[in-house]
Structure formats: C-alpha cells, structure tokens
C-alpha positions as a Markdown table, in Angstrom:
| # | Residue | x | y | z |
|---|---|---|---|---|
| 1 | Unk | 200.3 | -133.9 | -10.3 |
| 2 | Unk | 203.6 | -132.8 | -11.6 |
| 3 | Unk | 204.3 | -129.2 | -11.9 |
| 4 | Unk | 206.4 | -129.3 | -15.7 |
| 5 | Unk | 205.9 | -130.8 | -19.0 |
| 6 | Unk | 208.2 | -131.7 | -21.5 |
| 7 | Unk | 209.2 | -129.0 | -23.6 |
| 8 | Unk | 208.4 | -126.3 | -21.5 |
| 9 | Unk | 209.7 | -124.2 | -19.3 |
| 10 | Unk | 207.8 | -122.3 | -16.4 |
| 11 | Unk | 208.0 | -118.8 | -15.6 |
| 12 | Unk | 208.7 | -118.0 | -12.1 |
| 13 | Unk | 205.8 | -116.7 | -9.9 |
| 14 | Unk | 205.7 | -112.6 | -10.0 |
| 15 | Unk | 203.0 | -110.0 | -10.6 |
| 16 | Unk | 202.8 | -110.3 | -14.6 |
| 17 | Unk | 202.6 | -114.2 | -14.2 |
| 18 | Unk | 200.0 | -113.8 | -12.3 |
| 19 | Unk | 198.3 | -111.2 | -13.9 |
| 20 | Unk | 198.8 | -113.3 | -17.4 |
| 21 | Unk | 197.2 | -116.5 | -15.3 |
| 22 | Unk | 193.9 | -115.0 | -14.4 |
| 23 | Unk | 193.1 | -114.1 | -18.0 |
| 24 | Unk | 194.2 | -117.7 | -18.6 |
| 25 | Unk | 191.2 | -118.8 | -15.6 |
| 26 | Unk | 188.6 | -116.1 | -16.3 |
| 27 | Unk | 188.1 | -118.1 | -19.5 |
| 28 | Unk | 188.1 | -121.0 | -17.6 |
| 29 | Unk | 185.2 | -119.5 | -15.4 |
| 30 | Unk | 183.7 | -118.2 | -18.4 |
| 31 | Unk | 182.8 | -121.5 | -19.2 |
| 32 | Unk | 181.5 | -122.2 | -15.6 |
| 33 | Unk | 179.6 | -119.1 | -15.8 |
| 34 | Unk | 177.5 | -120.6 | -19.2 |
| 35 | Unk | 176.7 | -123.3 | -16.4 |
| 36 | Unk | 179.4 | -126.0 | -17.5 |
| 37 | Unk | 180.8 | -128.2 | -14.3 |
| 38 | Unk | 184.5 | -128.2 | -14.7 |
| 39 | Unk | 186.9 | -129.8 | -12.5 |
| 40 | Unk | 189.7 | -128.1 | -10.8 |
| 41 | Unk | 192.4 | -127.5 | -13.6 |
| 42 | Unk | 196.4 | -126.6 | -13.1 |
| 43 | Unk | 197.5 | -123.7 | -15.2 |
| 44 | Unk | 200.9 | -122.7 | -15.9 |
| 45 | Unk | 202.3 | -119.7 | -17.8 |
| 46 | Unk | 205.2 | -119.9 | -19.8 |
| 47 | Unk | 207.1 | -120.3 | -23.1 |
| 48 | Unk | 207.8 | -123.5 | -25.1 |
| 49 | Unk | 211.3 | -125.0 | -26.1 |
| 50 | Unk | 212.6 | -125.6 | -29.6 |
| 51 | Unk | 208.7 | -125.3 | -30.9 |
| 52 | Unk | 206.3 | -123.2 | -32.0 |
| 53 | Unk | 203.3 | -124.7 | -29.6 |
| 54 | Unk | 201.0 | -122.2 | -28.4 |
| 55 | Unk | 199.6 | -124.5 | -25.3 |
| 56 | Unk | 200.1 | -127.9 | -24.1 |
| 57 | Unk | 198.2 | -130.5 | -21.2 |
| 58 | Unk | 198.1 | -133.5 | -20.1 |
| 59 | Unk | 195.9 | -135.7 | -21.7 |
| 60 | Unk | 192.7 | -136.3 | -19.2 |
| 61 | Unk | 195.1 | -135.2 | -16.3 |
| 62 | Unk | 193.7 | -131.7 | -15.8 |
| 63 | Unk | 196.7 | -129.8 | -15.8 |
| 64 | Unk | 197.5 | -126.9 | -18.7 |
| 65 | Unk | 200.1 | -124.9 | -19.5 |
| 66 | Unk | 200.0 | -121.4 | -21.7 |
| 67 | Unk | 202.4 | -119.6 | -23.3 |
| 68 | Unk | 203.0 | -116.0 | -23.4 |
| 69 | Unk | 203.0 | -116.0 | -27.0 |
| 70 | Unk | 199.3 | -117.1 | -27.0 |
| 71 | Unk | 198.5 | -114.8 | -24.3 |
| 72 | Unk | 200.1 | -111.5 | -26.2 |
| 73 | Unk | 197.9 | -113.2 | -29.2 |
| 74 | Unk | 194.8 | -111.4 | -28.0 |
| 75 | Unk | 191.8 | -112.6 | -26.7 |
| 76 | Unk | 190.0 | -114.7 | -29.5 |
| 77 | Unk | 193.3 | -116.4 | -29.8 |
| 78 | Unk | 194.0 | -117.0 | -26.3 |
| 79 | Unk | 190.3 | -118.5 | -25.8 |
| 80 | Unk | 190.7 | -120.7 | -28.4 |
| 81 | Unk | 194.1 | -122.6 | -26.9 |
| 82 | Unk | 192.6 | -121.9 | -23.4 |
| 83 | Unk | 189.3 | -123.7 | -24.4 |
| 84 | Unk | 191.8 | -126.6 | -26.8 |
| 85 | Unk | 194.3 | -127.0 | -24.3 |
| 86 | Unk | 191.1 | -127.5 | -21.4 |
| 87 | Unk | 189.6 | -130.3 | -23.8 |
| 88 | Unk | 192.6 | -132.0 | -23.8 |
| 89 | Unk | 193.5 | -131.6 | -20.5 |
| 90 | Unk | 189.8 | -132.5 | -18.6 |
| 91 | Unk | 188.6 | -134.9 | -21.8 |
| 92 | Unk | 191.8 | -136.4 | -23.2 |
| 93 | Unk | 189.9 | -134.7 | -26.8 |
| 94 | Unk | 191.9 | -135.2 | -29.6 |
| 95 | Unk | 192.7 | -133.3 | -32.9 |
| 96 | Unk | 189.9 | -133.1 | -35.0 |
| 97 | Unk | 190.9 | -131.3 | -38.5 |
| 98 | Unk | 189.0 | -128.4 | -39.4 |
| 99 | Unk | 187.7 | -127.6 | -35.7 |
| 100 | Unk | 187.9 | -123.7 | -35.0 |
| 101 | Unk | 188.9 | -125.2 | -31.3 |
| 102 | Unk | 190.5 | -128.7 | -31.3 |
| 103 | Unk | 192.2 | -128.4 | -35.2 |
| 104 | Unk | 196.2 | -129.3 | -34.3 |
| 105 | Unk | 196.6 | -126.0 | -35.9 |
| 106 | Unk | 195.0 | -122.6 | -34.9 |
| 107 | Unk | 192.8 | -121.7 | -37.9 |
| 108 | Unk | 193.5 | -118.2 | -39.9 |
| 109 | Unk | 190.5 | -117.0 | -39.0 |
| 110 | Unk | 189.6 | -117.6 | -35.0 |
| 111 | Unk | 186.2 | -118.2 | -34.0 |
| 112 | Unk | 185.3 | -115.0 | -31.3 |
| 113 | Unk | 183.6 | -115.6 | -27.9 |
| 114 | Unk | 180.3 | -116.9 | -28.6 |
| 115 | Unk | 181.4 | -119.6 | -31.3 |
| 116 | Unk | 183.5 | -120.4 | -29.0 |
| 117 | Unk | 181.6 | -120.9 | -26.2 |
| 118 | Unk | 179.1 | -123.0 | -28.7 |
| 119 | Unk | 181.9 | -125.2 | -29.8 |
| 120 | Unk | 183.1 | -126.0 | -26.1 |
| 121 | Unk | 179.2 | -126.7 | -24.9 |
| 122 | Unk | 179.3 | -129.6 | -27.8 |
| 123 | Unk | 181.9 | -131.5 | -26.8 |
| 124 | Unk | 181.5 | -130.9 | -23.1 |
| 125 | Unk | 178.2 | -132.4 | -24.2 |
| 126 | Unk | 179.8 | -135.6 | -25.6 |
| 127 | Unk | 181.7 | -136.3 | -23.2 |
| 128 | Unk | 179.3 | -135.7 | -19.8 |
C-alpha cells in the first residue's frame, strides 16, 4: 500500500494528528459497532493541493486520506466524507447524484448520525 496520493500532502505524525485520526476511526468503528465487518482501512490526515476536496481513497484499495478542513467541519460533515471516502476506498462505490453520502458534492444540508448510519448499512448491503 503506498502511503501518498496524488494531490495531497500528509501531515507529519504529532499529537494533534493523531488526535484528528481517531475521530477519523471512531467513525470507522462506529460502523463496526452497528455490526458491519469492515476490513482494515489506511487513514491519513492532511490537507489537499490546488483543490478544494474534502477527502480522497483509493478506489477498492482500502486506503483513505482526510483533510483537516473536513475534520474542523464538525461532526455530521466529517461522518459524511469519512463514511464517502470508506465506500470508495473498501467498495470502489462511485458518485451517485443526490446521495446525502456518495453525491460528488457534500449536500447543503448533511444527513446527522443515524441517516447516516442507514445510508452506509444500504450499500454495505449491496455490496456484501
């Protein structure tokens, strides 16, 4: 697994990074607390270059990378690239328009835990 992505650029290892990456995995384990079987996934903090992306993975190669602007965001936000950037990342889901979760574009109004949670149970459903 490689450790960068195009476009982004890493933050080095210190106590805020890691402090900013477990609220980036308690949402993971969030999801394996409602009883979903996740694989291993690679998260890394930092900020993007030249864009305005709020998250990016590799498609179906479980590896995910969050940047601070989503994490300063709030929670509903951060959930909602956490959970799109996951389905990506574990699924190789695309874009689907009009998804609170998987739109390309965060929606103006962001669904809140248990939507969310709903939303992620479907497609995990689809696809295991």
């Amino acid at each position: 697994m490689s450790r960068t992505v195009k476009g982004f650029v890493n933050h080095k290892m210190n106590n805020d990074v890691y402090k900013n990456k477990h609220k980036v995995l308690n949402l993971v384990y969030e999801l394996k607390n409602e009883g979903l079987k996740l694989p291993y996934v690679r998260v890394k903090i930092g900020d993007a270059k030249k864009c305005n992306v709020l998250g990016k993975a590799k498609l179906s190669k479980c590896e995910i990378w969050i940047t601070q602007k989503a994490i300063d965001n709030g929670i509903n936000e951060l959930r909602s690239v956490v959970y799109h950037e996951l389905l990506h990342a574990i699924y190789g889901c695309e874009h689907v328009k009009g998804c609170p979760i998987m739109s390309a574009i965060q929606p103006d109004v962001v669904a809140n835990k248990s939507q969310s949670i709903e939303i992620f149970k479907k497609y995990y459903s689809k696809y295991n």
